[in-house]
TORGUGU-612387 format. One record per residue (C-alpha): x, y, z. Coordinates in steps of 0.5 Angstrom, whole numbers, always signed. Layout:
<sites>
SITE | x | y | z
SITE | X | Y | Z
...
</sites>
This chain:
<sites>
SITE | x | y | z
SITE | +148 | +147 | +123
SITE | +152 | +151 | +117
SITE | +157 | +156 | +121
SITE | +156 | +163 | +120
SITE | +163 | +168 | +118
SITE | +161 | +173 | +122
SITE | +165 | +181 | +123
SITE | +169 | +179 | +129
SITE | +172 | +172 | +126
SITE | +175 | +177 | +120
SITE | +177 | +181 | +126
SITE | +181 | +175 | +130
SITE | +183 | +173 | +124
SITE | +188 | +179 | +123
SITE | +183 | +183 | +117
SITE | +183 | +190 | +117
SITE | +175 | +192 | +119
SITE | +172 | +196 | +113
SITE | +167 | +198 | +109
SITE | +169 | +192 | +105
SITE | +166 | +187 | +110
SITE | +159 | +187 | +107
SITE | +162 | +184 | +101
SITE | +168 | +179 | +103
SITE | +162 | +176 | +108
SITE | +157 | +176 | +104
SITE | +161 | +171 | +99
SITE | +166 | +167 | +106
SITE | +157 | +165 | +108
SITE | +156 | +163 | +101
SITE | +163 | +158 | +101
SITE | +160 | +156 | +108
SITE | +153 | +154 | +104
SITE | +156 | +150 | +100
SITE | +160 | +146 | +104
SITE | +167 | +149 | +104
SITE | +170 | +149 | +111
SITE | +171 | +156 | +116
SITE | +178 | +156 | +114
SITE | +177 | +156 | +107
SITE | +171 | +163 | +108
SITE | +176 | +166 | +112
SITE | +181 | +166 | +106
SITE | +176 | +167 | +100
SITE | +174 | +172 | +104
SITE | +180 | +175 | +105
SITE | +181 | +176 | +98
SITE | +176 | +183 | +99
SITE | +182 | +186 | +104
SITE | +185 | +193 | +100
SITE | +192 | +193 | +100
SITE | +195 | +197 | +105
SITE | +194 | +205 | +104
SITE | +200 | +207 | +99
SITE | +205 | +212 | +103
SITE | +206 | +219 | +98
SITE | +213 | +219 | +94
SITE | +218 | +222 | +97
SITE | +219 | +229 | +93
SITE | +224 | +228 | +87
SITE | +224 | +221 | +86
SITE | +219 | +222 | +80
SITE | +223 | +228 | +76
SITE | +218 | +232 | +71
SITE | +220 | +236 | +66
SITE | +220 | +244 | +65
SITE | +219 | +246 | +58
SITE | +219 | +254 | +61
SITE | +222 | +259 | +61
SITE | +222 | +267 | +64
SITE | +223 | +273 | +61
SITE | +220 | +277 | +67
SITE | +220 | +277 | +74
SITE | +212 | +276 | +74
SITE | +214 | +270 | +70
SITE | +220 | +268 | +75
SITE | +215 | +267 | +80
SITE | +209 | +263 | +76
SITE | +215 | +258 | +75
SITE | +217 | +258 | +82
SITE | +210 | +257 | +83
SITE | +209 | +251 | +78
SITE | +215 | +248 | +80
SITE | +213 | +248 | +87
SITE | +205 | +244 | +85
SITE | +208 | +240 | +81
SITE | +214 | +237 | +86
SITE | +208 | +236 | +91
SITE | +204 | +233 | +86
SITE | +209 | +228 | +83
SITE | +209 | +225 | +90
SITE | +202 | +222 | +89
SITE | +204 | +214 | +89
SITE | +200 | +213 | +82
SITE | +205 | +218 | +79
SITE | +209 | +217 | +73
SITE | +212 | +222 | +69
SITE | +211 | +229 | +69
SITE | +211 | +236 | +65
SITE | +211 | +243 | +65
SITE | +209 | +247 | +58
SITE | +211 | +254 | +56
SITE | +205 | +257 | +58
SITE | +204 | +253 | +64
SITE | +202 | +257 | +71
SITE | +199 | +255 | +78
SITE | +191 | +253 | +79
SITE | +189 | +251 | +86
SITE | +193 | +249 | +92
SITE | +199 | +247 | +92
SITE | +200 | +241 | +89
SITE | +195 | +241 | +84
SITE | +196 | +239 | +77
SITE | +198 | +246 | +74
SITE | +193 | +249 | +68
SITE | +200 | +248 | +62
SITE | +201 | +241 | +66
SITE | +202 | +234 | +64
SITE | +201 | +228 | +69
SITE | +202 | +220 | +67
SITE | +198 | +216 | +72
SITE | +196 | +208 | +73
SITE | +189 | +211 | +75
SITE | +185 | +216 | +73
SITE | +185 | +223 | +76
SITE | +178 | +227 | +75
SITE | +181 | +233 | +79
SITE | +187 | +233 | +73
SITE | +182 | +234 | +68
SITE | +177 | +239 | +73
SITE | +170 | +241 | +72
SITE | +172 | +244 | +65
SITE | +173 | +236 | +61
SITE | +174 | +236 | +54
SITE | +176 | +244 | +53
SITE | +177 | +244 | +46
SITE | +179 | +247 | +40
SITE | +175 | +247 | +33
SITE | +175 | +250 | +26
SITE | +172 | +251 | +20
SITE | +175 | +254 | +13
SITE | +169 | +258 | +9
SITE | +171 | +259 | +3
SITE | +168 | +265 | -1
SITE | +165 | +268 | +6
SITE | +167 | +275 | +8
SITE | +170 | +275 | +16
SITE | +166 | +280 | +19
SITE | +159 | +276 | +15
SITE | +162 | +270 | +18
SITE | +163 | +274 | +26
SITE | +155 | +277 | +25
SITE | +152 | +270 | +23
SITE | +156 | +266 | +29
SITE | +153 | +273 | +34
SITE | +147 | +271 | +32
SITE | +147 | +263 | +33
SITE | +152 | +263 | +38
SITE | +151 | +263 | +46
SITE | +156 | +265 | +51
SITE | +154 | +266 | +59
SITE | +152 | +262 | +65
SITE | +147 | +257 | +64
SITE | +144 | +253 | +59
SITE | +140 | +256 | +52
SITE | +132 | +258 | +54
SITE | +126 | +254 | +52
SITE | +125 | +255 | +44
SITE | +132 | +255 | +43
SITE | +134 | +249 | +46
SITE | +138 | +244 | +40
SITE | +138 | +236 | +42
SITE | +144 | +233 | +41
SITE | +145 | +227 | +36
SITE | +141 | +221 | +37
SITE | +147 | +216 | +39
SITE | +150 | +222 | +44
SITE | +144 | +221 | +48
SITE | +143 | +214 | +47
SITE | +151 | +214 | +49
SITE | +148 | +218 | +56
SITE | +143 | +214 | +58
SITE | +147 | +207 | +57
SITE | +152 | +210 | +63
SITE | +151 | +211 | +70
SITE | +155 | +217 | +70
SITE | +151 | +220 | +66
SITE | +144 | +219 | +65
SITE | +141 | +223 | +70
SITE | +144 | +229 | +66
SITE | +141 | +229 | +59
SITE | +137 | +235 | +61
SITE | +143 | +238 | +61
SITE | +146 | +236 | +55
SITE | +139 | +239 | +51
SITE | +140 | +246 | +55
SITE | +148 | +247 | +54
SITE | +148 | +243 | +48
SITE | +151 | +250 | +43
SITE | +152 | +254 | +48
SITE | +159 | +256 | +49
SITE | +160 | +258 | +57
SITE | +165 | +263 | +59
SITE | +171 | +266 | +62
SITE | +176 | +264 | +56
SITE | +172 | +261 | +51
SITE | +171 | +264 | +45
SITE | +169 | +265 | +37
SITE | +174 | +267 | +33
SITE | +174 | +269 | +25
SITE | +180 | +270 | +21
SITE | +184 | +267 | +15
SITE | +188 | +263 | +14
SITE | +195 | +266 | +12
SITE | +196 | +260 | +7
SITE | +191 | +261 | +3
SITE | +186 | +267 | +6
SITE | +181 | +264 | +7
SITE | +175 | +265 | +12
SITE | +175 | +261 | +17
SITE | +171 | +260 | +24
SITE | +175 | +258 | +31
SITE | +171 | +256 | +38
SITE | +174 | +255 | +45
SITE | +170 | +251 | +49
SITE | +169 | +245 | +54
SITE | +163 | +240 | +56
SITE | +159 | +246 | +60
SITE | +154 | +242 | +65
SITE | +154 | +235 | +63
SITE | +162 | +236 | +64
SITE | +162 | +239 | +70
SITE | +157 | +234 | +73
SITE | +161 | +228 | +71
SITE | +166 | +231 | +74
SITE | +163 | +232 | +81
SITE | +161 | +224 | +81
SITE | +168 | +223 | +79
SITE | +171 | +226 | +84
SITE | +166 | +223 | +89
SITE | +168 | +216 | +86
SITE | +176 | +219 | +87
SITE | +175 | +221 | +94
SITE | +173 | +215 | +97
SITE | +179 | +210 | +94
SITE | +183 | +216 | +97
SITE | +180 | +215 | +103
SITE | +182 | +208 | +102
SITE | +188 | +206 | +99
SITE | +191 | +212 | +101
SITE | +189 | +218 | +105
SITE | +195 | +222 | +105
SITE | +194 | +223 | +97
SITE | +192 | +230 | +97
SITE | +184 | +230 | +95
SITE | +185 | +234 | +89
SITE | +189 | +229 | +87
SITE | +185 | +223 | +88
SITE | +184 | +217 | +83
SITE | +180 | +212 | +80
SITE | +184 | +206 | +80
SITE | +184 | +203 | +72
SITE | +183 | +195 | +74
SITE | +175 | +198 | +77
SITE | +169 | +197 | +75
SITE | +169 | +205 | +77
SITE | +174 | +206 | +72
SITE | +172 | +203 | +66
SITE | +165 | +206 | +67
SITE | +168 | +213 | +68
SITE | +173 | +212 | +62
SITE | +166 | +210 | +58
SITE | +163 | +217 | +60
SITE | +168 | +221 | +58
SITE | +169 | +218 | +52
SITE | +162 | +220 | +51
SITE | +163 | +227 | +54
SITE | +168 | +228 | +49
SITE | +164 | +225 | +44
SITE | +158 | +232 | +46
SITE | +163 | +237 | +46
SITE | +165 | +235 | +39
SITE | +158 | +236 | +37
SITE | +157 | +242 | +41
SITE | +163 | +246 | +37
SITE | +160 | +244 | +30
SITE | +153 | +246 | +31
SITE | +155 | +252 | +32
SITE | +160 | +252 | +26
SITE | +153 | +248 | +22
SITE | +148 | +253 | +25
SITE | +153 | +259 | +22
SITE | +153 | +255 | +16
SITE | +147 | +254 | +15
SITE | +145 | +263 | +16
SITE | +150 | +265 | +11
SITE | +148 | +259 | +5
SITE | +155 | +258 | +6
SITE | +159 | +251 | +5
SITE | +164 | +248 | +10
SITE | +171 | +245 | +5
SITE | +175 | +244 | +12
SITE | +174 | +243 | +19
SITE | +177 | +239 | +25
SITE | +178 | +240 | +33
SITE | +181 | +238 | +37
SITE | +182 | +237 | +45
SITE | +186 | +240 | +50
SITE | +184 | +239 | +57
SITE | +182 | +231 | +58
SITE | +185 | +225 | +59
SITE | +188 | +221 | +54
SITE | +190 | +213 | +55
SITE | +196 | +210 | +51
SITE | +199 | +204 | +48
SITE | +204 | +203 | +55
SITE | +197 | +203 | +59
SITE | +198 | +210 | +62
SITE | +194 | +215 | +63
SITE | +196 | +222 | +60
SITE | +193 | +227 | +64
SITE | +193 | +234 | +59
SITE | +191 | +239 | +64
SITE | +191 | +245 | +59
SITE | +195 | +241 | +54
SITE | +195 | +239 | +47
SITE | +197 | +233 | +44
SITE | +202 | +232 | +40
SITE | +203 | +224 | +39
SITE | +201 | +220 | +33
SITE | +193 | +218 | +34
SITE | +191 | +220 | +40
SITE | +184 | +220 | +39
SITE | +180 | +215 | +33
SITE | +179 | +222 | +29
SITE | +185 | +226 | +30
SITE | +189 | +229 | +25
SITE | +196 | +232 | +24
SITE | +193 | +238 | +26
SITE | +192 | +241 | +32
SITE | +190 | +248 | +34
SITE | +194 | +253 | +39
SITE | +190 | +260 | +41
SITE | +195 | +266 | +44
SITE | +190 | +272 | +45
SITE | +185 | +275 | +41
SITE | +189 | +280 | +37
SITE | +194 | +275 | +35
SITE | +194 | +268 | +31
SITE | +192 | +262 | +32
SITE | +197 | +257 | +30
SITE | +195 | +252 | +27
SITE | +200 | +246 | +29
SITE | +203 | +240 | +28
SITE | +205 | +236 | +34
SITE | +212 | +233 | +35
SITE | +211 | +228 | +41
SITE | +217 | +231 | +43
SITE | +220 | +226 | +49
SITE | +221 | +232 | +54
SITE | +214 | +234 | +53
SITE | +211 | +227 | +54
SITE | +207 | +228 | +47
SITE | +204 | +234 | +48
SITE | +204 | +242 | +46
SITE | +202 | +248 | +50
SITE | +194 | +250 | +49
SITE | +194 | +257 | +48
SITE | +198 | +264 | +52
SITE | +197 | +262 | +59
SITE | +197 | +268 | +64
SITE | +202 | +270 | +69
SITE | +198 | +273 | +74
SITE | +191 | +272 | +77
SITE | +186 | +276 | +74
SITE | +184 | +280 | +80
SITE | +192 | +282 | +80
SITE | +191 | +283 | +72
SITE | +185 | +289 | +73
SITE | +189 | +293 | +80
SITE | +195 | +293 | +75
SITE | +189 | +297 | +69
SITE | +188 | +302 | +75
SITE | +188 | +310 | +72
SITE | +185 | +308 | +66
SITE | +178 | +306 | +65
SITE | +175 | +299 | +61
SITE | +173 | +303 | +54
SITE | +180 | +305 | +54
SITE | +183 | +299 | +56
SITE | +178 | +296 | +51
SITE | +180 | +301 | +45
SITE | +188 | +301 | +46
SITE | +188 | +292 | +46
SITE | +182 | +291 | +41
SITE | +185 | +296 | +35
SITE | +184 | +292 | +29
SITE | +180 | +287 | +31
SITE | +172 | +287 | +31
SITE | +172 | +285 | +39
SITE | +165 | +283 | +42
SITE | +163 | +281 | +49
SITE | +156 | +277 | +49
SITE | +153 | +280 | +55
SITE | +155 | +287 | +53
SITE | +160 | +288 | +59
SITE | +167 | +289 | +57
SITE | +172 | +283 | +61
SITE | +179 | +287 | +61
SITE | +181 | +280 | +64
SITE | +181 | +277 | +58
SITE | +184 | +283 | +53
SITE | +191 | +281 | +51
SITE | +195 | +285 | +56
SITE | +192 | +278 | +61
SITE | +196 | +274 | +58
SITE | +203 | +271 | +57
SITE | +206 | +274 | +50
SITE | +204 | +271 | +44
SITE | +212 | +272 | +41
SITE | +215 | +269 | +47
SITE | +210 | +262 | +47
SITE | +212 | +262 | +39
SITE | +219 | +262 | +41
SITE | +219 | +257 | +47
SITE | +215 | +252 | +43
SITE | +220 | +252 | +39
SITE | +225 | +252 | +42
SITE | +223 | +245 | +47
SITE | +221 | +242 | +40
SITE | +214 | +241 | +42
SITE | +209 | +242 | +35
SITE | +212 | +246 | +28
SITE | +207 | +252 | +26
SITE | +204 | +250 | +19
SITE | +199 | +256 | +19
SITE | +195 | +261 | +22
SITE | +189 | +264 | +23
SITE | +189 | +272 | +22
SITE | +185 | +276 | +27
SITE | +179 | +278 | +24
SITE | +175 | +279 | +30
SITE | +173 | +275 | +37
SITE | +166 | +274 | +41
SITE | +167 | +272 | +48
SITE | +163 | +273 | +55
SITE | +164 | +278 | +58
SITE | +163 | +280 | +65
SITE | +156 | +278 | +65
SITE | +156 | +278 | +73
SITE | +155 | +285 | +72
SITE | +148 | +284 | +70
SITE | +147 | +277 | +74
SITE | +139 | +277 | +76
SITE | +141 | +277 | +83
SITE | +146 | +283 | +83
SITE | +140 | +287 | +80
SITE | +135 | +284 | +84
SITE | +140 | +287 | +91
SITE | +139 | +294 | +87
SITE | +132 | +294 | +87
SITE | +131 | +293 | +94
</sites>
């Protein structure tokens, strides 16, 4: 009679019990059929044990690097703030490298990867890219169009808030995007999502911004915008995925730090599903940009985009978290140019850049202006004035416009950090050289569509 490997042998051999158990059973029982020795199950079976937990660092024994300065004592505090999250999350045991960028400030818990941060890994991180994967940048130049037919024409194609587009107005994603959907496990139950959100741009700061270009005047359209639902699903999977290799390999790592270990089948099929989230948020910044297009009659001569949240894999094997970063090293993606875009504010340019894969960057730039305080702190410091002459000192100029109809004060210039001092501080720590701007025109955003959220109103009427 063909001996059975049972549980208890593995445990009176010396073997950690685990959800593994199943798996290393399985094939020691199938050693056993063919004849191998008990001797020999035990050890095929071993072979399934994770390795022990990995203990956290100890704090400053992977240094990063600080590319901010402060001007103000708000400023002051934001870095000590950043300072701290990063020291934490420089502990995690998979960590390599770290940077912090000009207009870095704190998200989360301490210890989380800071929004202006960058993080170097042996794994894949999914709470380092967040909910919002593939934050992007696009632009289109419009030779011969007038800026404020431009900004009507992206108003009325455009879609801004909570939610998908309603039935009728839905687009379908092209056809090699869906299919790339359908392939993945990690994404194929969210193709409705990616029809419902595919042209819509979200809220918060994302934005359509026209200008010109201070080269050439020319008309040009920019967008500011991530992977919307399908995004934010992957993400929630992601981190289920982290979270029970945290648990196993090492449960001292914070959870928002958990990761995907690179040499999984977890990891491959993550790394897959983000390439093709990638591929949809591309897709959605243009079919706006073609559907603006398509309204004026108008032609298209430049475009090109870039992302700004995401994870990108270089030639080392690492993998280079950007959590409000920009890359600025030499083809960080097959369809990158030397050009990349950074906003600041909607009453400012947005530079156009040219990455310096500065070593003290890690191979990234700053992605806009940041804030220095929170937006709720931002609204109490606007106290004594109300939010259409807050509304009309800021936008003085510029044809600003909220989708939802509600002025968003958080998002008015005086939210961010200066634009000069980030112009300054890019500069100065060698990160990208301007080559260009888009002068402002006029911007489109959200909004505090919440105001008017179908379940405030609903509380009213009762």
């Amino acid at each position: 009679m063909t001996e059975i490997l049972s549980g208890q042998d593995l445990i009176d051999a010396g073997v950690r019990q685990g959800k593994w158990f199943g798996r290393a059973l399985a094939a020691g029982n199938a050693l056993l059929e063919k004849g191998a020795t008990f001797e020999e199950a035990i050890a095929t079976a071993r072979g399934f044990e994770p390795p022990p937990s990995a203990p956290l660092l100890m704090a400053g024994s992977v240094p990063f690097h600080l590319n901010i300065q402060a001007e103000t004592p708000d400023e002051q505090a934001n870095i000590s703030s950043v300072v701290l999250s990063m020291t934490e999350l420089m502990r995690t045991p998979v960590i390599r490298a770290g940077a912090v960028m000009p207009d870095a400030c704190p998200a989360g818990p301490v210890g989380t990867i800071p929004v202006g941060g960058v993080a170097v890994s042996e794994g894949i991180h999914p709470g380092m890219h967040s909910a919002d994967i593939c934050c992007s940048m696009a632009i289109s130049v419009f030779p011969g169009v007038a800026p404020a037919a431009l900004l009507d024409a992206v108003h009325q194609v455009t879609h801004f808030g909570p939610g998908g587009r309603p039935r009728g107005q839905q687009f379908r994603p092209p056809a090699a995007v869906m299919e790339r959907f359908a392939a993945n496990a990690f994404l194929r139950d969210g193709t409705s999502a990616a029809i419902e959100h595919f042209g819509t741009q979200g809220d918060g700061n994302h934005f359509a911004y026209v200008g010109t270009l201070k080269s050439s005047g020319q008309t040009a359209l920019v967008t500011h915008h991530g992977s919307r639902g399908p995004g934010a699903r992957l993400y929630s999977k992601g981190m289920r995925v982290a979270e029970d290799f945290r648990r196993l390999l090492s449960p001292e790592t914070a959870p928002q730090n958990a990761w995907i270990p690179n040499d999984t089948r977890e990891a491959e099929d993550y790394w897959a599903a983000l390439q093709a989230i990638r591929e949809w948020t591309k897709q959605n910044h243009l079919v706006i940009h073609d559907m603006a297009a398509e309204r004026l009659s108008a032609h298209v001569s430049d475009r090109f985009w870039n992302e700004h949240n995401f994870v990108f894999r270089r030639s080392d094997g690492l993998f280079y978290h950007g959590k409000g970063a920009t890359p600025a090293f030499q083809g960080w993606a097959d369809d990158a140019t030397d050009l990349t875009l950074i906003p600041l504010n909607m009453a400012e340019p947005v530079l156009i850049v040219r990455g310096k894969d500065a070593a003290n960057g890690l191979g990234f730039s700053p992605h806009g202006a940041g804030r220095n305080v929170s937006r709720t702190r931002h609204k109490r410091m606007q106290e004594g004035r109300t939010d259409a002459e807050i509304f009309a000192a800021e936008t003085k100029g510029i044809d600003a416009r909220f989708f939802s109809g509600v002025t968003d004060i958080s998002e008015l210039p005086s939210a961010y950090k200066s634009a000069a001092s980030m112009r300054r501080q890019i500069e100065h720590y060698g990160l990208a050289e301007v080559v260009d701007e888009v002068l402002p025109h006029g911007c489109i955003m959200a909004g505090d569509w919440q105001v008017n959220a179908p379940w405030r109103r609903k509380k009213h009427r009762q």
